[in-house]
N, C-alpha and C positions, 0 to 999 in steps of 0.2 A: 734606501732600503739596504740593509746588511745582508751581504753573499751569504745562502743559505748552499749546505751541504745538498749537492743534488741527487743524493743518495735518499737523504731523508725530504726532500719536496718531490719523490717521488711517493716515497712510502705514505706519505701525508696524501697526496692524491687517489689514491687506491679506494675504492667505494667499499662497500661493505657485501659486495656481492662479488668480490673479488674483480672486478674489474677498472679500468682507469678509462673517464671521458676524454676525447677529444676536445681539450682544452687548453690554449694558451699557456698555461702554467705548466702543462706537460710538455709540450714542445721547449719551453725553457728551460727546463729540467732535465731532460735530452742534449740541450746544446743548439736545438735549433729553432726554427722562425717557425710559426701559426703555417703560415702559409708552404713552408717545404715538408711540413708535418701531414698538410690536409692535400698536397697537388700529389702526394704520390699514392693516395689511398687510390687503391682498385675501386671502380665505379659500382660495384657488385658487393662492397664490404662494408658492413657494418660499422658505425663510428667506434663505438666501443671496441668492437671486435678486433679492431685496427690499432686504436689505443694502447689495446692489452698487448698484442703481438709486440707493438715496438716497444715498452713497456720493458716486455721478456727480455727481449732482443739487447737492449741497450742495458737491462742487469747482465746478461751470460756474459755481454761483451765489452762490459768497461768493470765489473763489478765482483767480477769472482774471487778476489781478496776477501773479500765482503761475504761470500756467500753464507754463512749462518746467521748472518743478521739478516737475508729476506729469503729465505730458501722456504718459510713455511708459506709467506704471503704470493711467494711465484707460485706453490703449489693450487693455493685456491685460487690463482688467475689461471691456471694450467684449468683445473675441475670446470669454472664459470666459460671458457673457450670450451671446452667437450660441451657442455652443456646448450650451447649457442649452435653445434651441428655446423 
């Protein structure tokens, strides 16, 4: 499999409701493993919800070169998180 931009296997993950599942594909795209993806989620938090955060987290903090290529799609993961409460 050809190394995919983890910029854009991120943006390919993004659901249509602005959020990203807790997915394998996401933790790789992040840098990390399924499992240090899933052992640090809060016992209280939503997969998704969890998702989206690291999601944000891991654009503000490796990707702000970047930012006008995802700054609209953070926005409607930003609106889909308010929306989750």
């Amino acid at each position: 499999q050809p190394h995919r931009d983890p910029l854009l296997q991120l943006v390919s993950l993004q659901e249509a409701s602005g959020c990203w599942p807790l997915h394998p594909a996401l933790a790789a795209a992040l840098g990390k493993t399924s499992k240090e993806v899933e052992n640090t989620k809060p016992a209280s938090v939503n997969k998704e919800v969890w998702a989206t955060v690291l999601a944000l987290i891991w654009l503000h903090g490796f990707k702000m070169a970047a930012k006008e290529e995802w700054e609209l799609l953070a926005m409607k993961a930003v609106s889909w998180l308010k929306a989750q409460n």
